[in-house]
N, CA, C and O atoms as a printed pandas DataFrame, in Angstrom:
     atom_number atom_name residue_name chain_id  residue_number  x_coord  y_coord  z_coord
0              1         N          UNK        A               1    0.816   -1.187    0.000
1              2        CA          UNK        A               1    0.000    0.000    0.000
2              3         C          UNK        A               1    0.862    1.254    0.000
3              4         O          UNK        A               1    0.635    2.209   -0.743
4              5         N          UNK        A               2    2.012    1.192    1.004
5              6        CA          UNK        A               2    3.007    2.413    0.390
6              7         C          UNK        A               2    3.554    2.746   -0.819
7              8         O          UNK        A               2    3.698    3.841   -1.361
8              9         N          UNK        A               3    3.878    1.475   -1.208
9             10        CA          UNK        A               3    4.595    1.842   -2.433
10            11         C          UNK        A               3    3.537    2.472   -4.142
11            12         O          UNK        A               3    3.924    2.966   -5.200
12            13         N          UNK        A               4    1.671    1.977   -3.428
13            14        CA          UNK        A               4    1.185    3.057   -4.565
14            15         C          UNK        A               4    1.193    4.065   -4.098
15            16         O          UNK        A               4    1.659    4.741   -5.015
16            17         N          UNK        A               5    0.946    4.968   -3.001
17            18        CA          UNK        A               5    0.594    6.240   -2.428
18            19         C          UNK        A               5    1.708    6.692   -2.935
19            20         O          UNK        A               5    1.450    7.703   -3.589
20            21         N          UNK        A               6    3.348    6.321   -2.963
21            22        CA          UNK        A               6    4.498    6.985   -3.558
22            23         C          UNK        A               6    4.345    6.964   -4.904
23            24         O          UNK        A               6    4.834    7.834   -5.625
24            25         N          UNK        A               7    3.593    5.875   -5.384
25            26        CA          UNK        A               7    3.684    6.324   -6.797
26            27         C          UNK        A               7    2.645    7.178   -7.350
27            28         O          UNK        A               7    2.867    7.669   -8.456
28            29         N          UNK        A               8    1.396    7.471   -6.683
29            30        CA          UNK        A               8    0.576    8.505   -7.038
30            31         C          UNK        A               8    0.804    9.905   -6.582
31            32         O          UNK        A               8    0.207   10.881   -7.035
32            33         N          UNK        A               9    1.771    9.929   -5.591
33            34        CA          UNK        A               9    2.142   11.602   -5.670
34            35         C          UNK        A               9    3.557   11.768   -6.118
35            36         O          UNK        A               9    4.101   12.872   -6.093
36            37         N          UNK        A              10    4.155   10.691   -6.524
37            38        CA          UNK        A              10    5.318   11.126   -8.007
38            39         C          UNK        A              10    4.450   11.300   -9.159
39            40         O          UNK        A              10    4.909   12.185   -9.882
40            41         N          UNK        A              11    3.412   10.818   -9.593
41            42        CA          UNK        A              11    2.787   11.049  -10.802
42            43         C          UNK        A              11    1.856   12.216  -10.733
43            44         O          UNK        A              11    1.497   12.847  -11.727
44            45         N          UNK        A              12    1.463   12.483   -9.433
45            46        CA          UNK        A              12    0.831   13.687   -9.190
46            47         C          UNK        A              12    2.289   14.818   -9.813
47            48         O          UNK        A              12    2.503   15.504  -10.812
48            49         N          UNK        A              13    2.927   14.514   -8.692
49            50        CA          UNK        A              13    4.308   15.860   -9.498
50            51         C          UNK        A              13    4.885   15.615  -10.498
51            52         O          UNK        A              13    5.926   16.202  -10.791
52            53         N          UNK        A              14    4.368   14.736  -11.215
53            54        CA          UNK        A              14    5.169   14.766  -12.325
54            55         C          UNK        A              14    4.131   15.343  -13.879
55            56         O          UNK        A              14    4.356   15.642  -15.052
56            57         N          UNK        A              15    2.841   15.235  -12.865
57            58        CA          UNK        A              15    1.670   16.061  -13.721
58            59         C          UNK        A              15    1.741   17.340  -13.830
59            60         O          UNK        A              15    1.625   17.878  -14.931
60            61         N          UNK        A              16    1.900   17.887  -12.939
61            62        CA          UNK        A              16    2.267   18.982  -12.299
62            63         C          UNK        A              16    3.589   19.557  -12.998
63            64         O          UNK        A              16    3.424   20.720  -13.365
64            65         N          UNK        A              17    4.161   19.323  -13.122
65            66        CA          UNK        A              17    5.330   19.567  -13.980
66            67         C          UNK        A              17    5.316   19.366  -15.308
67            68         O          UNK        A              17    6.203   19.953  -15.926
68            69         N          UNK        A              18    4.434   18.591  -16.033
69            70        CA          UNK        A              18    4.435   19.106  -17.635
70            71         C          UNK        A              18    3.637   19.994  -17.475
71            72         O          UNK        A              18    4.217   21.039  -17.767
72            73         N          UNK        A              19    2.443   20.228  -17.121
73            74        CA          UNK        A              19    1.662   21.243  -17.659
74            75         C          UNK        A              19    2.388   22.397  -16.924
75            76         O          UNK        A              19    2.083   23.461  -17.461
76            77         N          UNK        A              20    3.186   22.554  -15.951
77            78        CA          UNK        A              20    3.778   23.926  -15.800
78            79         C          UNK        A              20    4.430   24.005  -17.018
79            80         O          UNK        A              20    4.271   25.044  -17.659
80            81         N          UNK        A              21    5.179   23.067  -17.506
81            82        CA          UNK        A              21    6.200   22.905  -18.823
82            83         C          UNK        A              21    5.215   23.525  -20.019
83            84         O          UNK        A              21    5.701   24.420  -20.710
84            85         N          UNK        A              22    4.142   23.181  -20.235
85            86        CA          UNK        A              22    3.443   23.310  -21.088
86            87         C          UNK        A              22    2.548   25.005  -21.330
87            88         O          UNK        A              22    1.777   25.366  -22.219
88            89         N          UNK        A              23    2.994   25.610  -20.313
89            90        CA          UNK        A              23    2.388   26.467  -20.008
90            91         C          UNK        A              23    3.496   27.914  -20.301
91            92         O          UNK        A              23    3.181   28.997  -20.794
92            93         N          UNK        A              24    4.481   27.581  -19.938
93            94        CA          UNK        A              24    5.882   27.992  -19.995
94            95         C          UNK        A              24    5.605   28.651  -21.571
95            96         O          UNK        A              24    4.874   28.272  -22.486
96            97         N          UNK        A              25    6.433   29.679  -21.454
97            98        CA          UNK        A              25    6.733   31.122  -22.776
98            99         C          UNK        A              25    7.599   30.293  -23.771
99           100         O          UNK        A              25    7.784   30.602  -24.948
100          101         N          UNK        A              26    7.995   29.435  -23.275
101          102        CA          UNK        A              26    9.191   28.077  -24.270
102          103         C          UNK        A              26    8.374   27.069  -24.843
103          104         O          UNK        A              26    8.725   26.214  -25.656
104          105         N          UNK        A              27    6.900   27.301  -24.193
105          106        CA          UNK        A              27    6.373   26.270  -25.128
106          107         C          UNK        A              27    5.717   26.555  -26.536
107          108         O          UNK        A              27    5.198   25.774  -27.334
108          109         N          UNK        A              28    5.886   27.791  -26.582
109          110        CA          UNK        A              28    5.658   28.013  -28.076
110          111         C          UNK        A              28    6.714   28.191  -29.169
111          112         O          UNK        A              28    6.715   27.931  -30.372
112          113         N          UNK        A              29    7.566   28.697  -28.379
113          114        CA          UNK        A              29    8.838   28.342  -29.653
114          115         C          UNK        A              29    8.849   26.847  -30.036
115          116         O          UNK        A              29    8.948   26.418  -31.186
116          117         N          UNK        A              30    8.738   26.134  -28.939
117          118        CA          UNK        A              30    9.450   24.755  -29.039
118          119         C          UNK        A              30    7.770   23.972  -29.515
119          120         O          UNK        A              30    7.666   22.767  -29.285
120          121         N          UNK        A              31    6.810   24.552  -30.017
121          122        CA          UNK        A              31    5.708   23.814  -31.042
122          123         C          UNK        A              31    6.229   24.699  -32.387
123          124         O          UNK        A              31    5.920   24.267  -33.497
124          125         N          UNK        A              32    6.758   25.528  -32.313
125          126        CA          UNK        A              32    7.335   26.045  -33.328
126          127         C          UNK        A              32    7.996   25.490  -34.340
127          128         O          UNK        A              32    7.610   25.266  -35.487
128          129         N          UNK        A              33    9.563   25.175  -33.562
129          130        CA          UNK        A              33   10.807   23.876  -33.895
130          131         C          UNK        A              33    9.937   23.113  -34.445
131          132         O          UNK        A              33    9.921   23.004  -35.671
132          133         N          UNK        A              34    9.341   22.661  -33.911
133          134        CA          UNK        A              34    8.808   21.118  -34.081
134          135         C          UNK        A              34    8.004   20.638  -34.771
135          136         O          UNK        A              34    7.989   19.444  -35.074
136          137         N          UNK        A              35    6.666   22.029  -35.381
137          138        CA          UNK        A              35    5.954   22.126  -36.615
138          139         C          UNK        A              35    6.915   22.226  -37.668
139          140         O          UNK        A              35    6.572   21.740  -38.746
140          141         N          UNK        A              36    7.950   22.708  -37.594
141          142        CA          UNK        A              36    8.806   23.040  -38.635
142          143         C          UNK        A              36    9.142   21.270  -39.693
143          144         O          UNK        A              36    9.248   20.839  -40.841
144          145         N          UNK        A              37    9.166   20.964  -38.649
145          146        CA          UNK        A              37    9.730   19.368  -39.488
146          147         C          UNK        A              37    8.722   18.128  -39.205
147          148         O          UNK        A              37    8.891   17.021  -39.715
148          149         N          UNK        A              38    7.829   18.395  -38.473
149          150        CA          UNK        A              38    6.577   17.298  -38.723
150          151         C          UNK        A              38    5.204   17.971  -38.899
151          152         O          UNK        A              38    5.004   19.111  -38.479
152          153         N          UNK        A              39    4.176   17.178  -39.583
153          154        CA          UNK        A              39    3.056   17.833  -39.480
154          155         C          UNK        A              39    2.346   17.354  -37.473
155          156         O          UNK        A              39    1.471   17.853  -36.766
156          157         N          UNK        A              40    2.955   16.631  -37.356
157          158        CA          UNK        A              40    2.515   16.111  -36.191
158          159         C          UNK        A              40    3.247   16.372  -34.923
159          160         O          UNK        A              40    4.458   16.154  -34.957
160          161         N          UNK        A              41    2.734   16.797  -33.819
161          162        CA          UNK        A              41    3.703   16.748  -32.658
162          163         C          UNK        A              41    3.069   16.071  -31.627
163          164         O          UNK        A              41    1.845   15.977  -31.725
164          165         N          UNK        A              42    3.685   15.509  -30.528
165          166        CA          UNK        A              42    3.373   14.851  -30.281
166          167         C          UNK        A              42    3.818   15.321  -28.448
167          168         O          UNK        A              42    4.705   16.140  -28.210
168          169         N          UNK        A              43    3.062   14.665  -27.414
169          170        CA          UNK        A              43    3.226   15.873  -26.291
170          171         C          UNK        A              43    4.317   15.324  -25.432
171          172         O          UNK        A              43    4.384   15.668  -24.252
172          173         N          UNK        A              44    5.184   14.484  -25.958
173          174        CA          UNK        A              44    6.531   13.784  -25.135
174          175         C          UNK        A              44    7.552   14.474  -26.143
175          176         O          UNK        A              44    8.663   14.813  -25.735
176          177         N          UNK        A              45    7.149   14.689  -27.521
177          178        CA          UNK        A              45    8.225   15.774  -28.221
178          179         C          UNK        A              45    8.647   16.733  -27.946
179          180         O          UNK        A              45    9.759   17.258  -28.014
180          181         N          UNK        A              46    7.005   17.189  -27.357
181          182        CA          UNK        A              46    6.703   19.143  -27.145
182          183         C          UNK        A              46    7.814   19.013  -25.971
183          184         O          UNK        A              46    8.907   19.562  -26.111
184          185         N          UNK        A              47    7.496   18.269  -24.814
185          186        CA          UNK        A              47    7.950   18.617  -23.902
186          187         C          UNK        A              47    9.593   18.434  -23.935
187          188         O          UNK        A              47   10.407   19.132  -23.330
188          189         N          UNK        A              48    9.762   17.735  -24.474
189          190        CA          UNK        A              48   11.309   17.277  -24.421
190          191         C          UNK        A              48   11.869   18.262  -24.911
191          192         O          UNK        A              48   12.955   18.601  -24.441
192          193         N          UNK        A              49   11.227   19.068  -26.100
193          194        CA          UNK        A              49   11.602   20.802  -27.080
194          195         C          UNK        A              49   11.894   21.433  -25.623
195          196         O          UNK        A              49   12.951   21.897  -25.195
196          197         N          UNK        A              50   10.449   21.291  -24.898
197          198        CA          UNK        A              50   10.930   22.490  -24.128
198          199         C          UNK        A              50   11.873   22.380  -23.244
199          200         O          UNK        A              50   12.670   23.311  -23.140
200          201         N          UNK        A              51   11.975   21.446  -22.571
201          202        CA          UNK        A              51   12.860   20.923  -21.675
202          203         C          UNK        A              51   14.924   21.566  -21.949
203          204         O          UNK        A              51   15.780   22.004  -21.181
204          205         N          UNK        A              52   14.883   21.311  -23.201
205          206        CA          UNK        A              52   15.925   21.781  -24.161
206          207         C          UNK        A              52   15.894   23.091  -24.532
207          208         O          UNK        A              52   17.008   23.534  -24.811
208          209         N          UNK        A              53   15.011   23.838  -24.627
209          210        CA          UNK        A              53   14.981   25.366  -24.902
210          211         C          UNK        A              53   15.381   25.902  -23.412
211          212         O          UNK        A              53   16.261   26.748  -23.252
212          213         N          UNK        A              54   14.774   25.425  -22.534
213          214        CA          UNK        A              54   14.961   25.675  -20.825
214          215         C          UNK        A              54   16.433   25.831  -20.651
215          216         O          UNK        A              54   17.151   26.824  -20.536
216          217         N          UNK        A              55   16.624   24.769  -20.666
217          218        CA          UNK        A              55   18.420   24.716  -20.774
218          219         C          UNK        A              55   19.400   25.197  -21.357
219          220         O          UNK        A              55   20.576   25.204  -20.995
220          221         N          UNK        A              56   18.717   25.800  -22.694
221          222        CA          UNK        A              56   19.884   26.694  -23.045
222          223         C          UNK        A              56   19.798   27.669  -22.952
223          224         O          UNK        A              56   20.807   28.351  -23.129
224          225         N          UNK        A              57   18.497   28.322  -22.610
225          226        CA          UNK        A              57   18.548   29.835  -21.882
226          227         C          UNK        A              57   19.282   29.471  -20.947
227          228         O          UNK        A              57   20.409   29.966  -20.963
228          229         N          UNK        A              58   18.919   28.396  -19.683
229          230        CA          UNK        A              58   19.862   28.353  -18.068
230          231         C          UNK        A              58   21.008   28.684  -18.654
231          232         O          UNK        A              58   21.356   29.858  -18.528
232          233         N          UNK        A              59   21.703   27.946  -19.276
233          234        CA          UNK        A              59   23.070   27.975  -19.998
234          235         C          UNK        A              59   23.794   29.203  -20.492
235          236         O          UNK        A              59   24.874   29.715  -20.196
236          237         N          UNK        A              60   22.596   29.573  -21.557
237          238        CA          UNK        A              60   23.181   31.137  -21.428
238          239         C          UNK        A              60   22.888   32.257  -20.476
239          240         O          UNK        A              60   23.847   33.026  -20.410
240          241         N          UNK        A              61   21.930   32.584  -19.756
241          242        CA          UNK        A              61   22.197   32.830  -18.340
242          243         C          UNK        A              61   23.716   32.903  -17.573
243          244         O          UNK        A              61   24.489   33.847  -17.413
244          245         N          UNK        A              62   23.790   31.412  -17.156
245          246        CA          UNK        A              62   25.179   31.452  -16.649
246          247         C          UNK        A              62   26.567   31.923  -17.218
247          248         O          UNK        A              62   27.566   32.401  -16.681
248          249         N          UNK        A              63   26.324   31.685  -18.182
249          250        CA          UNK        A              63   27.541   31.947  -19.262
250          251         C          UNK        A              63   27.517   33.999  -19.316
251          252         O          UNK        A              63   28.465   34.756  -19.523
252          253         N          UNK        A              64   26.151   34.309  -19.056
253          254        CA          UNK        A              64   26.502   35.855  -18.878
254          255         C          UNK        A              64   26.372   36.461  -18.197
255          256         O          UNK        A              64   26.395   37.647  -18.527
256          257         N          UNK        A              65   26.115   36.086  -16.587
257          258        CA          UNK        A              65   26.703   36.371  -15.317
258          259         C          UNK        A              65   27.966   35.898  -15.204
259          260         O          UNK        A              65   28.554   36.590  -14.373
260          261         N          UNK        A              66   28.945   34.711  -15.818
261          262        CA          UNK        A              66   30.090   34.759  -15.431
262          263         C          UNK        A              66   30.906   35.618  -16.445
263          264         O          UNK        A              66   32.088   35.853  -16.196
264          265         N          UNK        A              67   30.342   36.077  -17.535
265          266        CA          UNK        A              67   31.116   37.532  -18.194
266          267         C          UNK        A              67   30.969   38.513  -17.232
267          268         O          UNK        A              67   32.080   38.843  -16.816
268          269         N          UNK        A              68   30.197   39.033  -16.779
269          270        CA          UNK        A              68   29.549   40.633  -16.117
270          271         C          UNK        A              68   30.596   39.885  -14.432
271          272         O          UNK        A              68   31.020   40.766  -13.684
272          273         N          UNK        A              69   30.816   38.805  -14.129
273          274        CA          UNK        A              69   32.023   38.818  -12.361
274          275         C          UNK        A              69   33.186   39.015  -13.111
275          276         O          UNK        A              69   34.017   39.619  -12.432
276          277         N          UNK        A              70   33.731   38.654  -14.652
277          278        CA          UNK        A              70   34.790   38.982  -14.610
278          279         C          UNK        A              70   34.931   40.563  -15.412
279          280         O          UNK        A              70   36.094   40.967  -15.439
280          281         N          UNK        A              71   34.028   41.375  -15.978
281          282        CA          UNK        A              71   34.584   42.663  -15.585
282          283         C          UNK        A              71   34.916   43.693  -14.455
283          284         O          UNK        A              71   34.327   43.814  -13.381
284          285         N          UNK        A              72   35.869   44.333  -14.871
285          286        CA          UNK        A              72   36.414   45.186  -13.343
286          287         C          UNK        A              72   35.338   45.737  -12.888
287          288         O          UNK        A              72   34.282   46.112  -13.398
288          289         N          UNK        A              73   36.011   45.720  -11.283
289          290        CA          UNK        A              73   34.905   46.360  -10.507
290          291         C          UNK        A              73   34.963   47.906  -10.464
291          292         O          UNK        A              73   34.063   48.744  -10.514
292          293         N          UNK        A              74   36.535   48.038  -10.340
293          294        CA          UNK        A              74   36.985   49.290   -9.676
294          295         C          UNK        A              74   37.104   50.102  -11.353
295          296         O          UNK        A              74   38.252   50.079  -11.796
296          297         N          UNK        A              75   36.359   50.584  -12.002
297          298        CA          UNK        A              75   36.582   51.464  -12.861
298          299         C          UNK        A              75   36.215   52.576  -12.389
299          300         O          UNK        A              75   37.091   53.411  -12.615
300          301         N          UNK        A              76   35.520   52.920  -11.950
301          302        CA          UNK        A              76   34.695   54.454  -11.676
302          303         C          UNK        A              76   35.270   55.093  -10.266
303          304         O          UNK        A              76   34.912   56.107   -9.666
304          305         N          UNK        A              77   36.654   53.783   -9.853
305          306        CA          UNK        A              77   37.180   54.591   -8.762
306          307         C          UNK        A              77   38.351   55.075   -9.291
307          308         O          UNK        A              77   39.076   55.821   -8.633
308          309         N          UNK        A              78   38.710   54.599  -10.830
309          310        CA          UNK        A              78   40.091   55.080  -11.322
310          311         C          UNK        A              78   39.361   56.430  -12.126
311          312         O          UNK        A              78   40.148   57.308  -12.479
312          313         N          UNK        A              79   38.471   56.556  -12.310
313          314        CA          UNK        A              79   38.353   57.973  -12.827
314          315         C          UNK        A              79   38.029   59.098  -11.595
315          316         O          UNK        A              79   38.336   60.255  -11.883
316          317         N          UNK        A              80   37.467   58.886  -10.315
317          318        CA          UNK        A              80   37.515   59.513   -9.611
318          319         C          UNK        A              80   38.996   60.245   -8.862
319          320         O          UNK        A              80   39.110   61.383   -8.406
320          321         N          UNK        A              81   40.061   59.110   -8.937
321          322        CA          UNK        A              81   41.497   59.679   -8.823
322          323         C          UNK        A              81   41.813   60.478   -9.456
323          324         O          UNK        A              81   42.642   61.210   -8.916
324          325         N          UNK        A              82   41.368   60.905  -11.070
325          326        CA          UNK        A              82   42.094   61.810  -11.654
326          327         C          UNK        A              82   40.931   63.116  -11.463
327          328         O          UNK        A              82   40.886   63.895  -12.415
328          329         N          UNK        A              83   40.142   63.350  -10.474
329          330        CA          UNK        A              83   38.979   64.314  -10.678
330          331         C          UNK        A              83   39.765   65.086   -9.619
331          332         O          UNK        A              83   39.350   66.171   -9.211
């Protein structure tokens, strides 16, 4: 009896999590992609699009907060020295 109650509130959250997926501003690009090359999509495609669009925003995200830590901090105190 435990082991369905665990499996109905993993499938509860895991319901819960496509349709947030599905709901998501990425899910229209990624029916986009995906009309592009089938007439058909299919909702383990959609999601997997989005899943992958997700990630490479995260990706680029990170990739441009770690540009913006490595510019200098101290610029606007080297122009204040010469004021």
């Amino acid at each position: 009896m435990q082991k369905s109650e665990d499996n109905a509130i993993c499938n509860e959250e895991l319901f819960a999590f496509e349709e947030f997926l599905l709901v998501h501003e990425s899910s229209q690009q990624a029916f986009i992609n995906l009309s592009k090359t089938s007439s058909e999509v299919s909702k383990d495609e959609l999601l997997d699009e989005i899943k992958r669009l997700l990630q490479e925003h995260i990706m680029e995200q990170i990739k441009a907060n770690q540009i913006s830590f490595k510019k200098p901090w101290n610029t606007k105190k080297k122009g204040r020295e010469n004021s």
